[in-house]
Residue frames relative to the residue before (quaternion, step in Angstrom):
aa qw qx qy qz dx dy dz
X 1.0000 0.0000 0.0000 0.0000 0.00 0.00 0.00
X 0.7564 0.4046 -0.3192 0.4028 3.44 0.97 -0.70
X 0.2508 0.8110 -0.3145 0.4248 3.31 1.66 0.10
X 0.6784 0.4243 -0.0796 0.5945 3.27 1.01 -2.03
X 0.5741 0.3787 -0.5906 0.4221 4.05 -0.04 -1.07
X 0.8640 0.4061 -0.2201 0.2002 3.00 -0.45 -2.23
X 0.4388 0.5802 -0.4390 0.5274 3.87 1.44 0.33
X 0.8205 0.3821 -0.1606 0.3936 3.06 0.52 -1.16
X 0.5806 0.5667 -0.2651 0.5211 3.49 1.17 -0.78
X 0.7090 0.5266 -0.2072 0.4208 3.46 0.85 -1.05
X 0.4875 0.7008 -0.1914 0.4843 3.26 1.74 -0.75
X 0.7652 0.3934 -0.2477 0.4454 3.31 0.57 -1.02
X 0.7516 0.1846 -0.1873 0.6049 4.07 1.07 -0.45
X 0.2793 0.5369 -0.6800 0.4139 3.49 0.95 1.52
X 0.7448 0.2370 -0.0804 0.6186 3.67 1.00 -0.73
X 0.8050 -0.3085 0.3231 0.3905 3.55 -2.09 0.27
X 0.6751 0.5986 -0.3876 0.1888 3.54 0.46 -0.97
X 0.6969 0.4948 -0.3673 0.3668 3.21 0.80 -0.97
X 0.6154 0.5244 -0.3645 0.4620 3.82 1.37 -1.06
X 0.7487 0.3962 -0.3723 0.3793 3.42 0.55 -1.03
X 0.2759 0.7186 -0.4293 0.4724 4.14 1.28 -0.01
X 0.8418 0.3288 -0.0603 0.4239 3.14 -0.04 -2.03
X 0.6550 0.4960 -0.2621 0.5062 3.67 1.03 -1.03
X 0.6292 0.4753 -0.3942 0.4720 3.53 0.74 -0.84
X 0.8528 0.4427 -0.0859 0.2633 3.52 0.54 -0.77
X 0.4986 0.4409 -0.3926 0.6346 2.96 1.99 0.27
X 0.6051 0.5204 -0.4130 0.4386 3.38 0.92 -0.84
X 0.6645 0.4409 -0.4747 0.3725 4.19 0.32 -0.74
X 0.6780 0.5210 -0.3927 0.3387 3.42 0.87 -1.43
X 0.5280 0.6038 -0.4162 0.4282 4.25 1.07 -1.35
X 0.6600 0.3576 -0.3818 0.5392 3.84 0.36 -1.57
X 0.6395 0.4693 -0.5352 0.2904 3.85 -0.49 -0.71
X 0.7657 0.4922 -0.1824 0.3717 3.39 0.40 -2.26
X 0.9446 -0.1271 -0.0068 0.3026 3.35 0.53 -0.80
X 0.6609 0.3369 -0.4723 0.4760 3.58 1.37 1.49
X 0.4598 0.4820 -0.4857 0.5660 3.75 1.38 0.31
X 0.5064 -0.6330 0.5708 0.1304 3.04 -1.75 1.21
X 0.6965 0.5883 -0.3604 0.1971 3.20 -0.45 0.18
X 0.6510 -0.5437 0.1449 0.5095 4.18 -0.51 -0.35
X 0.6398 0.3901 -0.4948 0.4400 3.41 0.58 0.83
X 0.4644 0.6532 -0.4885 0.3450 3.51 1.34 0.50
X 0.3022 -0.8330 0.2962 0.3565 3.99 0.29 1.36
X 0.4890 0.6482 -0.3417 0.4732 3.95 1.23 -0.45
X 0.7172 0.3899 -0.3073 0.4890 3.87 0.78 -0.70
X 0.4240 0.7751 -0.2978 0.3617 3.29 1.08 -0.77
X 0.1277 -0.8679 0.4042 0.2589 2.94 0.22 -2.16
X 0.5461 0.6036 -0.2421 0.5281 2.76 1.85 -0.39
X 0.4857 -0.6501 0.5595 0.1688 3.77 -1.61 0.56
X 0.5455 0.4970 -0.3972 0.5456 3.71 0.97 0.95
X 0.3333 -0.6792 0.6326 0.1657 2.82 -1.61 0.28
X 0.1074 0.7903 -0.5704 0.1964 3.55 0.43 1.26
X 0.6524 0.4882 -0.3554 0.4579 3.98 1.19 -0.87
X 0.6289 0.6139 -0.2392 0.4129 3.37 1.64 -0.11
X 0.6729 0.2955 -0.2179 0.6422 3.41 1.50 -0.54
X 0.3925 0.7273 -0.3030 0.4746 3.38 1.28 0.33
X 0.6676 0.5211 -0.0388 0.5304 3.28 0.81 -1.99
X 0.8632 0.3328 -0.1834 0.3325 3.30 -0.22 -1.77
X 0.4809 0.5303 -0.4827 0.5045 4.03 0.83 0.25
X 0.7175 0.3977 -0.3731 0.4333 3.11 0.43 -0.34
X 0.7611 0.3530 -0.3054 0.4504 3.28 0.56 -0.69
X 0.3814 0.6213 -0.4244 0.5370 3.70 1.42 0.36
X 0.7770 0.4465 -0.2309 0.3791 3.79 0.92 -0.74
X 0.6852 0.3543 -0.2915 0.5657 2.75 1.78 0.22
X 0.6537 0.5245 -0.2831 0.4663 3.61 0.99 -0.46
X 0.7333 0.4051 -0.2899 0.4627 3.28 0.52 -0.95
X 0.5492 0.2213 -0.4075 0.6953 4.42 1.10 0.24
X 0.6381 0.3417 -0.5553 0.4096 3.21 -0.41 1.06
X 0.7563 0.3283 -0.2967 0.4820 3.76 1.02 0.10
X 0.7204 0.4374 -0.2369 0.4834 2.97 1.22 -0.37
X 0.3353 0.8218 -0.3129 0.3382 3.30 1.70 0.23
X 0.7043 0.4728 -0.1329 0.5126 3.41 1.34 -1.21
X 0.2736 0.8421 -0.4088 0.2214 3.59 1.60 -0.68
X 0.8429 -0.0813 -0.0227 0.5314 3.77 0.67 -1.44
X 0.3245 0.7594 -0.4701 0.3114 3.24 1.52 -0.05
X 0.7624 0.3693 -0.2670 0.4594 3.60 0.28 -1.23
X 0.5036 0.6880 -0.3173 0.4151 3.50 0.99 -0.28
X 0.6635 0.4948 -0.2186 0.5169 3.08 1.10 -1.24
X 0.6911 0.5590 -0.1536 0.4316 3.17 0.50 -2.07
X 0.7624 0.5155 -0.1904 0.3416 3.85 1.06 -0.69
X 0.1301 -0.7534 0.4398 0.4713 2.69 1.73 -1.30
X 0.3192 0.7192 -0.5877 0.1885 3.59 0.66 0.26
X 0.8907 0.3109 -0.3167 0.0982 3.75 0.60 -0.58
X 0.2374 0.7854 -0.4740 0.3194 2.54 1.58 1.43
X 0.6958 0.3913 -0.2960 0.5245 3.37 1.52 -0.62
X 0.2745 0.6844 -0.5504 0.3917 3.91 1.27 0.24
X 0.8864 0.3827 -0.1178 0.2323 2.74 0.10 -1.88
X 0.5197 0.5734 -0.3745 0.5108 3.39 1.64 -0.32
X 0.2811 0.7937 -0.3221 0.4327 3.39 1.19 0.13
X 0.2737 -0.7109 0.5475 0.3463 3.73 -0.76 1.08
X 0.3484 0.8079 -0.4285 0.2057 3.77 0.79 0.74
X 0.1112 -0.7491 0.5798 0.3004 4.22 -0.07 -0.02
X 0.7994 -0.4863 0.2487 0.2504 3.25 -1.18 0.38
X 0.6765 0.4285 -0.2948 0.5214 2.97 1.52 -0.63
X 0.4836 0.6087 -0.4693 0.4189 3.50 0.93 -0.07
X 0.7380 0.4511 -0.2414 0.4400 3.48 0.72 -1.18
X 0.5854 0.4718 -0.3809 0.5382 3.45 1.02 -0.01
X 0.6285 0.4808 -0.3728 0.4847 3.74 0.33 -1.11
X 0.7229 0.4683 -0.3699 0.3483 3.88 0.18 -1.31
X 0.5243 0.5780 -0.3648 0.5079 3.48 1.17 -1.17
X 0.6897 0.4994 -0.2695 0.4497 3.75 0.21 -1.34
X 0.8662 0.3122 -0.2915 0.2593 3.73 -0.06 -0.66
X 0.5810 0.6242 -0.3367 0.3995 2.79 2.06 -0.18
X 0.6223 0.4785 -0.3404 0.5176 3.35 1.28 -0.49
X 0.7158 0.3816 -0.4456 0.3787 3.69 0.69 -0.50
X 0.4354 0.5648 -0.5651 0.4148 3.94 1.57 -0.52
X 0.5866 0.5870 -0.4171 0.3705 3.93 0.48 -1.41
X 0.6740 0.5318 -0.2739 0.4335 3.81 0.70 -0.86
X 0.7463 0.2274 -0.2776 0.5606 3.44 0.27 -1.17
X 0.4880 0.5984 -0.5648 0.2911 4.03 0.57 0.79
X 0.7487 0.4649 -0.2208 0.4177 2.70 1.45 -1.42
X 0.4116 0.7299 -0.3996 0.3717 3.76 1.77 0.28
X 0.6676 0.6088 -0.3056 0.3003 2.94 0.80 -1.84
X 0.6948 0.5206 -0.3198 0.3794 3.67 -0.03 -1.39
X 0.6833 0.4652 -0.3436 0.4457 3.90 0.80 -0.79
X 0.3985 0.6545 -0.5529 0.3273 3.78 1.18 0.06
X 0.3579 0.6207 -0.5011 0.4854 3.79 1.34 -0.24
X 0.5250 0.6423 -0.4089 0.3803 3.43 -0.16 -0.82
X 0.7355 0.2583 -0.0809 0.6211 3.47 -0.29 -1.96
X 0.6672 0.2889 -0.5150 0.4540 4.30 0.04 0.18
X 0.6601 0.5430 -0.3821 0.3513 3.07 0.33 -0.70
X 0.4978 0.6599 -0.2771 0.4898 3.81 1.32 -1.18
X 0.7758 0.4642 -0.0626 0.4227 3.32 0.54 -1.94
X 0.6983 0.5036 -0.1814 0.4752 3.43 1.37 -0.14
X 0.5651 0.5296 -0.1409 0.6168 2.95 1.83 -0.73
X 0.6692 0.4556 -0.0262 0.5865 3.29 0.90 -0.48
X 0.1807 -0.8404 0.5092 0.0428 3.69 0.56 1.60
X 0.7421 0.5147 -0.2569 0.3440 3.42 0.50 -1.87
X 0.5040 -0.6843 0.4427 0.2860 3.82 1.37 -0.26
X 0.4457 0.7330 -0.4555 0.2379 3.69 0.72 0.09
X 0.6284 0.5607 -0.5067 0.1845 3.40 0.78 -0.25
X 0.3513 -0.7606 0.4770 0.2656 3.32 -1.31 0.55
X 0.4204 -0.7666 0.4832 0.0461 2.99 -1.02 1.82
X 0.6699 0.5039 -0.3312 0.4333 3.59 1.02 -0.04
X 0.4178 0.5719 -0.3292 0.6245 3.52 1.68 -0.16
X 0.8697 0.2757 -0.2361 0.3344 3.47 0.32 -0.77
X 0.4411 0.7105 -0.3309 0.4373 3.26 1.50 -0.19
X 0.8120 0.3384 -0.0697 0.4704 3.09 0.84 -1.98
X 0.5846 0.4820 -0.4611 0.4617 3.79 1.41 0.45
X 0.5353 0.4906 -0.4461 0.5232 3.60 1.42 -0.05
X 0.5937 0.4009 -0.5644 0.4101 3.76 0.27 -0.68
X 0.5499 0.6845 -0.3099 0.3648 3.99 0.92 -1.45
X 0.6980 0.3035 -0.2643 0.5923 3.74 0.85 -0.99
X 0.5170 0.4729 -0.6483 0.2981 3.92 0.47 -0.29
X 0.6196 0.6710 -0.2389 0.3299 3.28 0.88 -2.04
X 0.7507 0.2845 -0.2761 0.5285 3.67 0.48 -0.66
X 0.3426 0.5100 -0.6053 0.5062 3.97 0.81 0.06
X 0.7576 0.5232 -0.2947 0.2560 3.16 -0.21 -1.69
X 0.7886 0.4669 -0.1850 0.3548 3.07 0.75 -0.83
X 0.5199 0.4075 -0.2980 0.6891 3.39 1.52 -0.91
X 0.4539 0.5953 -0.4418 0.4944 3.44 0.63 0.12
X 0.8617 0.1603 -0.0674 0.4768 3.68 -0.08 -0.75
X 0.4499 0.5162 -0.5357 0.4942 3.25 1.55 0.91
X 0.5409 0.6660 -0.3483 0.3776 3.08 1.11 -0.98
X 0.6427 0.5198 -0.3685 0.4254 3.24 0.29 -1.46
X 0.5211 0.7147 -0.2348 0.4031 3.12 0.20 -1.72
X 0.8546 0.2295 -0.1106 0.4526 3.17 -0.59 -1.60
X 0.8103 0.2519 -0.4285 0.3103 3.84 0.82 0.08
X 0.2437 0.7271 -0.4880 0.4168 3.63 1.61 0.90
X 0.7255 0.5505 -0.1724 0.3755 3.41 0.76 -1.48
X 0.8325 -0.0069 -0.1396 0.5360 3.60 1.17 -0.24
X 0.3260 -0.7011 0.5309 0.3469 4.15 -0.51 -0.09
X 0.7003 0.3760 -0.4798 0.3714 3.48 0.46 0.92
X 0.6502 -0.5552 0.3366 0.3946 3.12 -0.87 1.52
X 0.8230 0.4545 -0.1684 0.2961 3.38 -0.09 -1.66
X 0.4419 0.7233 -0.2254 0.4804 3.25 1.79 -0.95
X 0.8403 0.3099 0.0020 0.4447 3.38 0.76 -1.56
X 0.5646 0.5107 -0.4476 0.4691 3.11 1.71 -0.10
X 0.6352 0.6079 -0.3410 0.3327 3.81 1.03 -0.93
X 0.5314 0.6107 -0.3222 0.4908 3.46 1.71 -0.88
X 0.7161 0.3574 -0.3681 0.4732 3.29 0.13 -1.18
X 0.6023 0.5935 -0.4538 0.2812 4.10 0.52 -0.52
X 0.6757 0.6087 -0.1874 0.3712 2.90 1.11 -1.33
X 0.8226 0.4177 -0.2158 0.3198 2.89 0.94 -1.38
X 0.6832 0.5232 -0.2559 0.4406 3.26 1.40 -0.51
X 0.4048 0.6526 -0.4310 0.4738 3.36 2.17 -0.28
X 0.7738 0.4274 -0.2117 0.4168 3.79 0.82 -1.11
X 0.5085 0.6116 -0.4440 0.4126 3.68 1.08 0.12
X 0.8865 0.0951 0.0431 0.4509 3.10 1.33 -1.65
X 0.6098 0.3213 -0.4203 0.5901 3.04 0.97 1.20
X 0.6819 0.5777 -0.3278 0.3063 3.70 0.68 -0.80
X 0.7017 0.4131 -0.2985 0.4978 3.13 0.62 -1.19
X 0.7945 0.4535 -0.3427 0.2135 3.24 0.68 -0.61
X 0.5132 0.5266 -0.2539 0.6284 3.08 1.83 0.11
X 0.6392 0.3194 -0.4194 0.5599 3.32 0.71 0.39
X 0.6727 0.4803 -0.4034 0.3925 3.88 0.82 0.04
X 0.2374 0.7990 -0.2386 0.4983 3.13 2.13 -0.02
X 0.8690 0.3802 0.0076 0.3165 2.81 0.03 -2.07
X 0.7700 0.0556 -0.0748 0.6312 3.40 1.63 -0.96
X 0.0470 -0.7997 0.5858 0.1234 3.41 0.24 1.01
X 0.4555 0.5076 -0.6002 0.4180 3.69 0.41 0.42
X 0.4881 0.6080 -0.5136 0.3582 4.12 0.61 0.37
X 0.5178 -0.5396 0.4142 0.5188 3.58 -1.21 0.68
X 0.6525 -0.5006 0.4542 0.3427 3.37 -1.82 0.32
X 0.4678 0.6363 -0.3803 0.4813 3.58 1.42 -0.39
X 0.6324 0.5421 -0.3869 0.3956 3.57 0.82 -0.54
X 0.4814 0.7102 -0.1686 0.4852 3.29 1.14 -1.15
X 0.7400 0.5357 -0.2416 0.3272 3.47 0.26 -1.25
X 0.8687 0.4647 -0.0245 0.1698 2.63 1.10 -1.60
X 0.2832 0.8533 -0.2396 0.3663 2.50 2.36 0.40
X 0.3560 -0.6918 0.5279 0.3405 4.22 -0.12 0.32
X 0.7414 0.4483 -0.3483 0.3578 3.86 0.85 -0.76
X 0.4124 0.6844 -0.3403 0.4957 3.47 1.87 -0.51
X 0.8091 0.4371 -0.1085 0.3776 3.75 0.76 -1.11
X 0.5109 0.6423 -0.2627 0.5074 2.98 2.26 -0.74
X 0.6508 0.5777 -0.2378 0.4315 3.28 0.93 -1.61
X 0.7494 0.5566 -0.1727 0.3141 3.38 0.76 -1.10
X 0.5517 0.4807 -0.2328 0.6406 3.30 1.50 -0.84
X 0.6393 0.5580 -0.3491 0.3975 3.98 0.65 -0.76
X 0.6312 0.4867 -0.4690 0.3805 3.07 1.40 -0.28
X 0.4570 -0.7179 0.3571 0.3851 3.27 0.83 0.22
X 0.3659 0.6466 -0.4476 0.4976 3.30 1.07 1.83
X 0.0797 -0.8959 0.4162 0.1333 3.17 -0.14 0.74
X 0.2132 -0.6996 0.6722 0.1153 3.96 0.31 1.26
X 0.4196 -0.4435 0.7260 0.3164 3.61 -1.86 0.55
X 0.5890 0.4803 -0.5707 0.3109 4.22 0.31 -1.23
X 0.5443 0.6942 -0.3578 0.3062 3.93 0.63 -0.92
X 0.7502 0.4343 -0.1026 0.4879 2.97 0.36 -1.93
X 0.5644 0.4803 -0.4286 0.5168 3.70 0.76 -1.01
X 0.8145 0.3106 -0.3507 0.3422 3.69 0.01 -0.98
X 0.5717 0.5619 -0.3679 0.4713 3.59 0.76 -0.03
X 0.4738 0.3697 -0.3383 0.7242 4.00 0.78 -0.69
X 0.7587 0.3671 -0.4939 0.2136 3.93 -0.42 -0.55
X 0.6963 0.4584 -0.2736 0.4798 3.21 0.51 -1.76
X 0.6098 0.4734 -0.4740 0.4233 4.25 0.74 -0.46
X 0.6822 0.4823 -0.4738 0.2783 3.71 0.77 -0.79
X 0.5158 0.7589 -0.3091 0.2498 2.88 1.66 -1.49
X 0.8373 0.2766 -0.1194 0.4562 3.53 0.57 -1.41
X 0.2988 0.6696 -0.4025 0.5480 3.37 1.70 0.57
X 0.7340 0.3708 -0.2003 0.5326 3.57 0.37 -1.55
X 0.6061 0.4352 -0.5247 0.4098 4.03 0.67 -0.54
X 0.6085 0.6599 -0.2759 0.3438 3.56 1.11 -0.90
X 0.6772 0.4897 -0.2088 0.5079 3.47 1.40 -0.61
X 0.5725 0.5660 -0.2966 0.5137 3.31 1.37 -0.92
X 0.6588 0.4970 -0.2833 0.4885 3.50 0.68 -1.54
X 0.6680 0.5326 -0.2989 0.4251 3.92 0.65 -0.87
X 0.5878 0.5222 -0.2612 0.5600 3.52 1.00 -1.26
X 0.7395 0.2385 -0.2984 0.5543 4.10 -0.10 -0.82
């Protein structure tokens, strides 16, 4: 399996993609937080948190993260390389997991550097109020949803061999985990409360308080194995 990360991981800053990934994305989240006007800009605000920040960056996770993770089996296919993967002393889940951690290590790179943010906040801020357990527990919250749009991704590029094909799936699908449902439980609150649950921004919000429920975490690790394991199945036939 480690065979696969460090192939794959290594892959992404043999070439532009991985910098322009990381560069694109620090560079949208800086213009939002702090030189667009508007309410996710953290200076207009007024406040000493970084909520327009865990706010912001799901979205831009719903678009960045199927756009790297898009190529995952596509080029495989398109190459014929995974005919020689698979001849590989490798099992199926290996070749899935390695694929997976490299794109989610690629994520929590492109996290790290914004920890500026919360110093910078905390510096900016004399009187010390900011609240460091909110922000902790909305980073563990954004690992958990990488992860997860993470293993949609994958997922979504097993299921067809065109890049673009597999990049709209994975949008879609990860648009409807964590916005749909919850906008459709919105819409008819006469749905069971199970409906509700199952929503990824419901679970985000909840960890952000900077509580950490196991029911959360369980449902994140689930729905990621879930579309993991379709990803093995789909590989295996």
């Amino acid at each position: 399996m480690f065979a696969i990360f460090k192939k794959e991981f290594n892959t992404f800053f043999a070439g532009p993609v991985g910098y322009m990934v990381v560069g694109l994305f620090l560079l949208f989240n800086g213009l939002l937080l702090w030189f667009f006007e508007g309410n996710w800009n953290i200076i207009d605000t007024g406040f000493a948190d970084m909520q327009s920040f865990f706010d912001s960056t799901p979205w831009l996770f719903l678009l960045l993260i199927p756009v790297i993770t898009m190529r995952s089996f596509c080029d495989e296919f398109t190459s014929g390389t995974i005919e020689i993967l698979k001849t590989r002393p490798l099992t199926n889940w290996q070749i899935v997991m390695g694929k997976f951690w490299a794109y989610l290590a690629l994520i929590v790179l492109s996290l790290l550097p914004t920890v500026v943010y919360a110093i910078s906040i905390s510096i900016l801020e004399q009187s010390g109020s900011i609240d460091w357990g909110t922000i902790i527990g909305s980073y563990i919250g954004l690992f958990f949803l990488g992860a997860t749009f993470t293993a949609i991704g994958i997922f979504s590029s097993i299921v067809s061999k065109n890049q673009i094909l597999a990049f709209l799936i994975a949008v879609l699908i990860s648009f409807v985990f964590y916005y749909g449902i919850e906008q459709w439980a919105i819409w008819y609150p006469r749905l069971p409360d199970i409906i509700h649950k199952l929503s990824l921004y419901e679970h985000y919000k909840s960890i952000g308080k900077g509580v950490l429920d196991t029911r959360n975490l369980v449902y994140f690790i689930s729905i990621s194995f879930i579309f993991l394991f379709f990803t093995r199945t789909r590989l295996e036939n």
